[in-house]
KEKERO-349636 format. One record per residue (C-alpha): x, y, z; chain; residue number from 1. Coordinates in Angstrom, 1 decimal, decimal comma. Layout:
N
+--------+--------+--------+-------+------+
:     c1 :     c2 :     c3 : chain : resi :
+--------+--------+--------+-------+------+
:      X :      Y :      Z :     A :  NUM :
...
+--------+--------+--------+-------+------+
//
This chain:
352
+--------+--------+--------+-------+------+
:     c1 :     c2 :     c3 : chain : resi :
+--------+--------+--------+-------+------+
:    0,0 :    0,0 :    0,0 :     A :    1 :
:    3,1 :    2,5 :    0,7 :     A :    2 :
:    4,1 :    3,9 :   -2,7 :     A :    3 :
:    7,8 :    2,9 :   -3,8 :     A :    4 :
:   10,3 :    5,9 :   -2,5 :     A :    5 :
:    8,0 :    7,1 :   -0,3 :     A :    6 :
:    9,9 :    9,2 :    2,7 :     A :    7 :
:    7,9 :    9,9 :    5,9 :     A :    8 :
:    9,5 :   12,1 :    8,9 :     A :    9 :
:    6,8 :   11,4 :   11,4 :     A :   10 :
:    8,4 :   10,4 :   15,1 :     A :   11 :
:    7,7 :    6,8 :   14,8 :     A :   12 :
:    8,4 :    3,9 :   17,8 :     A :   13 :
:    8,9 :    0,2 :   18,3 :     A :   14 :
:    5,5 :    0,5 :   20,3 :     A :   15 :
:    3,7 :    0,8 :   16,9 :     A :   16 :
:    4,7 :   -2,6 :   15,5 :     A :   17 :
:    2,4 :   -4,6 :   17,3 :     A :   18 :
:   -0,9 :   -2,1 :   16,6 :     A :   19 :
:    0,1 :   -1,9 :   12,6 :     A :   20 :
:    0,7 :   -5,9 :   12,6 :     A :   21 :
:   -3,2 :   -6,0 :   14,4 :     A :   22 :
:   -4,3 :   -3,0 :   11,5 :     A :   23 :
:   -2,6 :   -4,8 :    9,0 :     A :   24 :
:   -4,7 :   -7,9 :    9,6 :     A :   25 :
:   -7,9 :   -6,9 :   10,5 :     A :   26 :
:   -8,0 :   -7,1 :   14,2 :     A :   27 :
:   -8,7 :   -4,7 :   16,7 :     A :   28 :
:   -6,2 :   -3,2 :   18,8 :     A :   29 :
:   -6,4 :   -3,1 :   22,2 :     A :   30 :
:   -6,9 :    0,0 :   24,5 :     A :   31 :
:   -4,1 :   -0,3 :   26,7 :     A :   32 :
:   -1,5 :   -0,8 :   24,3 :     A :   33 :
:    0,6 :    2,6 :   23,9 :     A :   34 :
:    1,8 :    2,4 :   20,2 :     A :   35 :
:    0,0 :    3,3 :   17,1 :     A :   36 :
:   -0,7 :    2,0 :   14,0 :     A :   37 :
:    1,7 :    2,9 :   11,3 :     A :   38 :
:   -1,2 :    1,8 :    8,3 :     A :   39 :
:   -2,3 :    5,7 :    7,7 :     A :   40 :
:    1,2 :    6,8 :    7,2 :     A :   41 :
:    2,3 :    3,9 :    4,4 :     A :   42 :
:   -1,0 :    5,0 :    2,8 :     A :   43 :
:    0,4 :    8,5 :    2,9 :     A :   44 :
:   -2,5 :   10,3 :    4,4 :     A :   45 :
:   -2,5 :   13,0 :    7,0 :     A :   46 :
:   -2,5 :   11,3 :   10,3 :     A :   47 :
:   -4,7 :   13,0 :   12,7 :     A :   48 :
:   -3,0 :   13,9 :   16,0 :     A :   49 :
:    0,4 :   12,3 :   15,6 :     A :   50 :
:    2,7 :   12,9 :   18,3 :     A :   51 :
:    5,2 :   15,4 :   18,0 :     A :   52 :
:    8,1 :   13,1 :   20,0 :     A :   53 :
:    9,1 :   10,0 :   21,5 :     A :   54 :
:   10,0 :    8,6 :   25,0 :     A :   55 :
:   12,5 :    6,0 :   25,9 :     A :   56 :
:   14,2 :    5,0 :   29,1 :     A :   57 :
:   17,2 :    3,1 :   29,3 :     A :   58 :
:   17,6 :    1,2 :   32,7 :     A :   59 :
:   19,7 :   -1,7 :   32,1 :     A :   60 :
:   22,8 :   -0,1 :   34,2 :     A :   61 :
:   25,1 :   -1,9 :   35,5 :     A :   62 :
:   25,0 :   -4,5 :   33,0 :     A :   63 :
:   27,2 :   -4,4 :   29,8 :     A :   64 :
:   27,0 :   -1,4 :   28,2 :     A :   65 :
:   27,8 :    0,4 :   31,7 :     A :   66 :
:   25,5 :    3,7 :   30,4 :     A :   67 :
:   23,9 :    5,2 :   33,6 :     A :   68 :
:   19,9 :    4,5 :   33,5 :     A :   69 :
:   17,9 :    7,8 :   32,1 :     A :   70 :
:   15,0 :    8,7 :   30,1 :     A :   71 :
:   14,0 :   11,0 :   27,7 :     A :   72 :
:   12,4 :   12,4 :   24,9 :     A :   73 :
:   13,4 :   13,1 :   21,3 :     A :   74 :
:   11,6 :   15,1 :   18,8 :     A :   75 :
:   12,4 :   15,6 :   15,2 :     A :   76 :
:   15,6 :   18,2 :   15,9 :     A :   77 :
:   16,2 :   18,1 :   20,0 :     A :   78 :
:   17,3 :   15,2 :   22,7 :     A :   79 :
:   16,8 :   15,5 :   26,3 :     A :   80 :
:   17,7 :   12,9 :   28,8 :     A :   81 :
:   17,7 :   12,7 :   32,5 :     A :   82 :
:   20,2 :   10,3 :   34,2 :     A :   83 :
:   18,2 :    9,9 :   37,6 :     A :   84 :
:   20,5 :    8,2 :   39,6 :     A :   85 :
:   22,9 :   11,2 :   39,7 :     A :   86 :
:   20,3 :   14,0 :   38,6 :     A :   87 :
:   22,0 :   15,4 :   35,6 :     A :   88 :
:   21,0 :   16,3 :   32,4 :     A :   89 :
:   21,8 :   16,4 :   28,9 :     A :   90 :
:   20,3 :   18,3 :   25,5 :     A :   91 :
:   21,6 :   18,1 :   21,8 :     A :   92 :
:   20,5 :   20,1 :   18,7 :     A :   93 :
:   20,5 :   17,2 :   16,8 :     A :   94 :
:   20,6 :   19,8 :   13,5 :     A :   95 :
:   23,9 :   21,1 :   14,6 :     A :   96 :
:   25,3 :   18,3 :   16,5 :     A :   97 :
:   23,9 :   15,4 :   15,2 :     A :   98 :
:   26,8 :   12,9 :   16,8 :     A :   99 :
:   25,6 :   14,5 :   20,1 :     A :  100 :
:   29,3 :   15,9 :   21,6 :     A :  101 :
:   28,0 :   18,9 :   23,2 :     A :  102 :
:   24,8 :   19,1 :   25,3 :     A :  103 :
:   23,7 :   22,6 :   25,4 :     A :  104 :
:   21,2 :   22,2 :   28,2 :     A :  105 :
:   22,8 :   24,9 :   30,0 :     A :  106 :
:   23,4 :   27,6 :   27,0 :     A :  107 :
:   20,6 :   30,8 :   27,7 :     A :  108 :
:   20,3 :   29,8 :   24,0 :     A :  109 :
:   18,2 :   27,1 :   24,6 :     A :  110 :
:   16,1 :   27,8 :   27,7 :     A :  111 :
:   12,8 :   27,9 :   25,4 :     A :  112 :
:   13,7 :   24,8 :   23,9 :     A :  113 :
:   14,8 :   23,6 :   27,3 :     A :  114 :
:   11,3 :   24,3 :   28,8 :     A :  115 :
:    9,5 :   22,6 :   25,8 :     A :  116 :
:   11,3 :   19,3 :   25,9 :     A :  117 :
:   11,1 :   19,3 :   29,7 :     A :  118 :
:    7,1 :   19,8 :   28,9 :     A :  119 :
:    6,8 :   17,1 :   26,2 :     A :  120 :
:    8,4 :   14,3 :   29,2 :     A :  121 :
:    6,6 :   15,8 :   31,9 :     A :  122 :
:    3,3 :   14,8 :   29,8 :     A :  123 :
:    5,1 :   11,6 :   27,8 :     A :  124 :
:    6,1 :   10,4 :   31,4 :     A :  125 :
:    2,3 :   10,8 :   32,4 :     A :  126 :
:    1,1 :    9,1 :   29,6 :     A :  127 :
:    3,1 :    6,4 :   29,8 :     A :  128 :
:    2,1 :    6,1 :   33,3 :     A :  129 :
:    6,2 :    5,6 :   34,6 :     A :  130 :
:    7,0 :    5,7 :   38,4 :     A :  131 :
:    8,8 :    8,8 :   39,5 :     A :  132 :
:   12,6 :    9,4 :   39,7 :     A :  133 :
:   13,5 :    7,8 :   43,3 :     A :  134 :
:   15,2 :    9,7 :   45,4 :     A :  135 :
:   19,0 :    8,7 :   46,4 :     A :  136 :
:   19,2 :    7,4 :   49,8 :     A :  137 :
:   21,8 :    8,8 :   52,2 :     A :  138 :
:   25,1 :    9,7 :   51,0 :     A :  139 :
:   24,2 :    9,6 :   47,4 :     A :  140 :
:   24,5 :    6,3 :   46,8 :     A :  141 :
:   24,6 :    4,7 :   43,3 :     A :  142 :
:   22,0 :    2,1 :   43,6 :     A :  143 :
:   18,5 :    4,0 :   44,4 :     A :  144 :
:   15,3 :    2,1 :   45,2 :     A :  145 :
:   13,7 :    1,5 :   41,9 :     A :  146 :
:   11,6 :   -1,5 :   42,3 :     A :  147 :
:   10,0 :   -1,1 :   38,7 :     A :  148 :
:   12,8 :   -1,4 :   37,1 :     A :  149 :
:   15,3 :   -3,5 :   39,3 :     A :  150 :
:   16,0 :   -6,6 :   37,0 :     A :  151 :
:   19,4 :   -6,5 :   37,3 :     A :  152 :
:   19,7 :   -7,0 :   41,1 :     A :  153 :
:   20,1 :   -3,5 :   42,1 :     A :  154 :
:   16,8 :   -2,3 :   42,9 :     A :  155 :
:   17,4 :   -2,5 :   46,7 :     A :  156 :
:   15,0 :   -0,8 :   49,3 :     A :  157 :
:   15,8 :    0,2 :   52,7 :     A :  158 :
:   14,4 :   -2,4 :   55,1 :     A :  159 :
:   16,1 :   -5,0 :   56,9 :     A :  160 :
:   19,8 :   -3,5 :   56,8 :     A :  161 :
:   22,1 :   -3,5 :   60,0 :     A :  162 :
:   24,3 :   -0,8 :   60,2 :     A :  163 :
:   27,9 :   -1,4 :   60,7 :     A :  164 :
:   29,1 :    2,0 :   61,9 :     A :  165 :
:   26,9 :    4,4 :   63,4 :     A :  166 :
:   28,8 :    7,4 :   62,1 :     A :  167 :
:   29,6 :    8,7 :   65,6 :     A :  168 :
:   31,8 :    6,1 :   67,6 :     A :  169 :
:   33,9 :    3,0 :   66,4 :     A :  170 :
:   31,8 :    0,5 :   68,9 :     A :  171 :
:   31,6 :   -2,9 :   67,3 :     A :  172 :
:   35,2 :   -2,7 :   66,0 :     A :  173 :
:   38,9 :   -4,4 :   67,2 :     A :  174 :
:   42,0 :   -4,7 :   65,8 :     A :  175 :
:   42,9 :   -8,1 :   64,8 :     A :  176 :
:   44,9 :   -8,6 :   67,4 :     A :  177 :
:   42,8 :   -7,8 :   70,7 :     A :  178 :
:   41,2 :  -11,2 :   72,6 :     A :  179 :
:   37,6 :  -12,2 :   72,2 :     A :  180 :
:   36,8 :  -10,7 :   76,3 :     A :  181 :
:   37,0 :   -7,0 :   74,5 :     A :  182 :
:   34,5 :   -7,3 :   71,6 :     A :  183 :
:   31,3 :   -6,7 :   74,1 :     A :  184 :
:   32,7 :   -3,0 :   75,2 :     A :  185 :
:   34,2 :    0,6 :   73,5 :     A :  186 :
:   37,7 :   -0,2 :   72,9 :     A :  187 :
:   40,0 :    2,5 :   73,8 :     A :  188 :
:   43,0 :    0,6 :   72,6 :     A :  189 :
:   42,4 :    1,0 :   68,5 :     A :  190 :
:   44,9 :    2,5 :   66,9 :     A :  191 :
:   45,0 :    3,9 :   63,3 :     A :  192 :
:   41,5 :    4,3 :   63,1 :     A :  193 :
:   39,4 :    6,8 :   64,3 :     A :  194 :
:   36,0 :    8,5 :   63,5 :     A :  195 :
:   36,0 :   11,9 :   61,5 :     A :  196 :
:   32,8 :   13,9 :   60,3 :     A :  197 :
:   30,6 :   10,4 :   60,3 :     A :  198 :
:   33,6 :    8,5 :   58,6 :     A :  199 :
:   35,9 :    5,9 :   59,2 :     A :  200 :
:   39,4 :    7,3 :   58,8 :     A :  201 :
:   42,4 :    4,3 :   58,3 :     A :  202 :
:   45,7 :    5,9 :   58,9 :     A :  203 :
:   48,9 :    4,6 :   57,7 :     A :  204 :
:   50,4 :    3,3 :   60,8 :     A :  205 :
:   50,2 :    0,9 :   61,4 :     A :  206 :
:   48,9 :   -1,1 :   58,8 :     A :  207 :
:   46,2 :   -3,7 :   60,2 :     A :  208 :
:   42,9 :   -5,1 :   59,8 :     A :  209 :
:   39,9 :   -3,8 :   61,9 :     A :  210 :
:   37,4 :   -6,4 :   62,4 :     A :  211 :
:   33,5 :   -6,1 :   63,3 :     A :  212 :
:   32,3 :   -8,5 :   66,0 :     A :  213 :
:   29,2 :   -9,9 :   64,4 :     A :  214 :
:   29,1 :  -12,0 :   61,6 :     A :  215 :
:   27,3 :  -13,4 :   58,8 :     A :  216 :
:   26,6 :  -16,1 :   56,3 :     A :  217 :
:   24,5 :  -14,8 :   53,7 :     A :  218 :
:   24,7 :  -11,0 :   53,1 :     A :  219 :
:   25,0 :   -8,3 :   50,7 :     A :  220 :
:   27,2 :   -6,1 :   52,1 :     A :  221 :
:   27,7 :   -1,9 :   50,7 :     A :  222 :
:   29,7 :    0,3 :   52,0 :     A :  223 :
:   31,4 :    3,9 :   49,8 :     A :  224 :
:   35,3 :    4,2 :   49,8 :     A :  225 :
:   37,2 :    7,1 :   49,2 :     A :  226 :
:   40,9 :    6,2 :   48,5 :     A :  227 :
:   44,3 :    8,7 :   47,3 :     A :  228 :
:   44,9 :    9,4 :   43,7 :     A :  229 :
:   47,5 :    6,8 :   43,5 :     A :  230 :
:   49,4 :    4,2 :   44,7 :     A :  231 :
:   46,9 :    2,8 :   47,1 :     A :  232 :
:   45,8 :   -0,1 :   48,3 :     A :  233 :
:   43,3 :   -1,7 :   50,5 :     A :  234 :
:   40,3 :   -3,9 :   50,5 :     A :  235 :
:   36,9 :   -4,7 :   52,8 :     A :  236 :
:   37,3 :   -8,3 :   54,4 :     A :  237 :
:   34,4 :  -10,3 :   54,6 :     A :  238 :
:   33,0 :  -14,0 :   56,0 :     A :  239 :
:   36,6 :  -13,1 :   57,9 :     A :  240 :
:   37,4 :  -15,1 :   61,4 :     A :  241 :
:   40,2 :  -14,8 :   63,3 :     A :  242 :
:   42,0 :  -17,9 :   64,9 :     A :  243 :
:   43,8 :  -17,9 :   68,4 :     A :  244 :
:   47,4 :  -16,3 :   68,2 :     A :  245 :
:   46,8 :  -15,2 :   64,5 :     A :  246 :
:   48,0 :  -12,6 :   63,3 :     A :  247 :
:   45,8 :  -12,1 :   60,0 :     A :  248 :
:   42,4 :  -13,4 :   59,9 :     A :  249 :
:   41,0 :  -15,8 :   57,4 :     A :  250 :
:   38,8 :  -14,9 :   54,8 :     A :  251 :
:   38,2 :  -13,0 :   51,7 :     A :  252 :
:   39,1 :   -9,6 :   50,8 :     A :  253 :
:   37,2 :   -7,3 :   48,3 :     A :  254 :
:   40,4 :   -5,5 :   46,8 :     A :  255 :
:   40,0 :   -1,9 :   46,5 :     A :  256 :
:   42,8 :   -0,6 :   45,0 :     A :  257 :
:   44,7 :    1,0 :   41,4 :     A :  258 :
:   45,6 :   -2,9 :   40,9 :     A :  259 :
:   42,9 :   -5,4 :   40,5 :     A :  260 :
:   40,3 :   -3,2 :   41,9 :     A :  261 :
:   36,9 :   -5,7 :   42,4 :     A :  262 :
:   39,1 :   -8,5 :   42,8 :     A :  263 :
:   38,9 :  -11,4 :   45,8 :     A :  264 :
:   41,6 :  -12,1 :   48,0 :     A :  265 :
:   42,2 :  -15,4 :   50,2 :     A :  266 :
:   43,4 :  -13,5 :   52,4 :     A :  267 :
:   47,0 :  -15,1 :   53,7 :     A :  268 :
:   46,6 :  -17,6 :   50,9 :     A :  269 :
:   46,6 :  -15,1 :   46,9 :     A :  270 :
:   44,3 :  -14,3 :   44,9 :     A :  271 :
:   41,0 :  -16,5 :   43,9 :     A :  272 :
:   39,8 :  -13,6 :   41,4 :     A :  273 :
:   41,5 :  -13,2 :   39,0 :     A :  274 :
:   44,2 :  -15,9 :   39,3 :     A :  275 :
:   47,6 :  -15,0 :   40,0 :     A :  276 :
:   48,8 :  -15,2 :   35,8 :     A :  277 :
:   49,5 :  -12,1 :   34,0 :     A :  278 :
:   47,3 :  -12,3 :   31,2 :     A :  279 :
:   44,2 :  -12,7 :   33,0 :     A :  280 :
:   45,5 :   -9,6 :   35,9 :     A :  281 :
:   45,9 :   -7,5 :   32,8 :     A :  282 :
:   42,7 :   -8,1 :   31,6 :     A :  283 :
:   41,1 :   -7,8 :   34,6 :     A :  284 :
:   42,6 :   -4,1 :   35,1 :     A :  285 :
:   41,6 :   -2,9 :   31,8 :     A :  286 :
:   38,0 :   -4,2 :   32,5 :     A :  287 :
:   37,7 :   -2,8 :   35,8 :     A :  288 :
:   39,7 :    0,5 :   36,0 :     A :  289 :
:   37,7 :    2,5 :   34,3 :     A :  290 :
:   34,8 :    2,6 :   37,3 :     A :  291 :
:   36,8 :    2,6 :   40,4 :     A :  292 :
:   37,2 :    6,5 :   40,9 :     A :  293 :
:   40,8 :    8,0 :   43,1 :     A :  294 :
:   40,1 :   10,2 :   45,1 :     A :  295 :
:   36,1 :   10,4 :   44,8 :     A :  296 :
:   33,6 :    8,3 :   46,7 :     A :  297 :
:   33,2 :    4,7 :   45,4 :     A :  298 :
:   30,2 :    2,5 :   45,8 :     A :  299 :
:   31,2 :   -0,9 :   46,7 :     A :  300 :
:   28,8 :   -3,8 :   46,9 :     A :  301 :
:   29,4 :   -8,0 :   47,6 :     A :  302 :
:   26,6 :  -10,4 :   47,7 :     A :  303 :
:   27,7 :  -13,9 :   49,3 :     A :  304 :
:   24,5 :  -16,7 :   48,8 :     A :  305 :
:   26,3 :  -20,2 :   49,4 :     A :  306 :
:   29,6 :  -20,6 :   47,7 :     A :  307 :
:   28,3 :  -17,6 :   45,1 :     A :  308 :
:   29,4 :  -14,5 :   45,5 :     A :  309 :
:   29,8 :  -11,0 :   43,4 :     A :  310 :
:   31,2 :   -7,5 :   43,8 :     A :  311 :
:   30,7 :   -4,3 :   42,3 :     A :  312 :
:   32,3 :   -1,2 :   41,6 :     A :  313 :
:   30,1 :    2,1 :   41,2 :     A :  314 :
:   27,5 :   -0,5 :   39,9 :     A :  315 :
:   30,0 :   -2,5 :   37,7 :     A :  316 :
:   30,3 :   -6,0 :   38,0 :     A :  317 :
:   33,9 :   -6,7 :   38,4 :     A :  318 :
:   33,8 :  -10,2 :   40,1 :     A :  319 :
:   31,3 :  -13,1 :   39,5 :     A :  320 :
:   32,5 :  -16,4 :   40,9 :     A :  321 :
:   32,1 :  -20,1 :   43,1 :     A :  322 :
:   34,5 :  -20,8 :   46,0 :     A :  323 :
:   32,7 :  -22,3 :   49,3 :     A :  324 :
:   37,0 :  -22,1 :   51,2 :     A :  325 :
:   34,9 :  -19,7 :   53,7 :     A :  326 :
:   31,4 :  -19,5 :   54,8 :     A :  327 :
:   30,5 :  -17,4 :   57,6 :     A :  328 :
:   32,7 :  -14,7 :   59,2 :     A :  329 :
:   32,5 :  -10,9 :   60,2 :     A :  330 :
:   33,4 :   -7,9 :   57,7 :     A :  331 :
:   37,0 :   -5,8 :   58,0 :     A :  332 :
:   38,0 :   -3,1 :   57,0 :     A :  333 :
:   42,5 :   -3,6 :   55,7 :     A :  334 :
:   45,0 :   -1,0 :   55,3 :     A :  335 :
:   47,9 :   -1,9 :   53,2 :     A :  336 :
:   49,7 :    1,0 :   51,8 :     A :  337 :
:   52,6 :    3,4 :   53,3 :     A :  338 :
:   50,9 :    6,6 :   53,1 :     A :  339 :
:   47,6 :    8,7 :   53,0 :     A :  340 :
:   43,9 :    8,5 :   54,8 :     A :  341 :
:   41,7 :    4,7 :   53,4 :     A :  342 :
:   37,8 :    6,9 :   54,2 :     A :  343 :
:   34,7 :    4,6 :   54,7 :     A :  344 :
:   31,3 :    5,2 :   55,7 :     A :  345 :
:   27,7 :    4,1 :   55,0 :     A :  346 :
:   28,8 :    0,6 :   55,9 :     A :  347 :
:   25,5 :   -1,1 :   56,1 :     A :  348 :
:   24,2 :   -5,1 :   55,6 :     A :  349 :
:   21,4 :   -7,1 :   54,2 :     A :  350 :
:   21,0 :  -11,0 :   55,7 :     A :  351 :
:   19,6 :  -13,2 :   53,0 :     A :  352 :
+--------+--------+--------+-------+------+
//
């Protein structure tokens, strides 16, 4: 029925397949389908109140592509996007910058076109019936509370956790070398760690593990980091114990570091993830690098479920393995470096 070399500009969406397919055949289209059929404009007539632009959202972050979840709104010349989880946003002139290098959301330029695009998702949003933006929980972390959409495992709410630090004292804390009789009381006796604007601070002397005295089996653990620019190195301990007259406890470490950054230690015993051979090291740094963030805040996540267990990395998956050496233990917190502050806070816990 389309004419050969017919060209159509409308603003046209995978939504209308399924209602042209139903058109196309005969059927009726159902009333809560949001497309439209595509039939009026292959027979080239004037489609009565066709939309002006389209809506998408993207919300497959932290899987492969790595691209923070937005949504948005395109028209035939603009782009506007809103990346939710960090509350930025971004619009192109798609006429002028059609590879989309600049956004010129800020530019006076643009406020009129600013406000109109901001008007066409306000009422695409509305149409579409979508859940509103969460907002971040405390400390801005990376994963906020988006039920809707949580299909990759990050979707977490706020019920259930234990806190691990409660921002104002280091109770629940020793060194790994103070005796069992001490865990129940404030221990005046740590050293190299104290507590600084609702943070842990780890200084570099001297350089031991810090041990919390309840543990777990099944957990997903998060916690932020902030690390120096460079040269560092330290990790979070977890499913950790701590024999008589040890002097390191056994367990696994979550490395956070410039080197292998997402990686899992044995602690004592090398590394399970990645393997101690160069190739694979090398291409675990390349893969893994880009998301861990010097001198900035890091979200850091592990989820232990049996022998299974998985880290991320400001919401990158950088470990994904089986090893049942430990199962149950408390979490740590290791310096291992010769210089500088190792900053945590936010340490909170999920039994599962």
């Amino acid at each position: 029925m389309a004419k050969p070399g017919t060209v159509n500009k409308q603003m046209v969406s995978n939504l209308d397949f399924a209602q042209t397919f139903l058109d196309l055949a005969g059927l009726d289209q159902p009333s809560d389908m949001q497309g439209k059929s595509l039939k009026p404009l292959f027979e080239g007539k004037e489609a009565k109140d066709w939309r002006e632009s389209v809506y998408y959202h993207y919300y497959c972050f932290p899987e492969y592509h790595a691209v923070r979840r937005h949504d948005g709104v395109r028209n035939s010349r603009y782009k506007l996007m809103h990346f939710y989880d960090l509350d930025e946003w971004e619009l192109f002139d798609l006429k002028k910058d059609p590879k989309e290098m600049r956004s010129v959301h800020d530019n006076p330029k643009y406020a009129d076109t600013l406000m109109h695009m901001k008007g066409e998702l306000a009422k695409l949003r509305k149409q579409y019936k979508v859940p509103p933006a969460p907002k971040l929980r405390k400390g801005e972390t990376l994963f906020p509370p988006w039920s809707e959409f949580g299909t990759f495992e990050v979707g977490l709410g706020n019920d259930g956790w234990i806190l691990l630090f409660d921002g104002k004292s280091l109770k629940g804390w020793r060194q790994r070398d103070q005796p069992n009789e001490k865990l129940a009381e404030q221990i005046p006796e740590l050293t190299g760690i104290k507590v600084v604007n609702g943070e842990i601070h780890l200084s570099p002397d001297p350089q031991v593990f810090y041990l919390h005295t309840r543990e777990f089996t099944d957990f997903i653990l998060e916690l932020e980091a902030k690390m120096p620019e460079e040269d560092f190195d330290s990790g979070v301990g977890f499913r950790c114990v701590l024999p008589k007259e040890a002097g390191l406890p056994k367990g696994y470490q979550r490395e956070i570091s410039d080197i292998r950054s997402g990686g899992i230690f044995d602690i004592g015993v090398g590394w399970v993830n990645p393997q101690e051979e160069k190739e694979q090291i090398d291409a675990f740094v390349k893969r893994t690098n880009t998301f861990l963030q010097p001198g900035k805040w890091n979200q850091i996540r592990v989820r232990c479920k049996g022998s299974h267990i998985k880290t991320w990395v400001n919401g990158q998956l950088s470990s994904d393995i089986k090893d049942d050496t430990h199962k149950s233990g408390t979490i740590g917190l290791q310096h291992h470096s010769k210089e500088s502050l190792y900053r945590f806070r936010n340490l909170r816990i999920l039994e599962i």
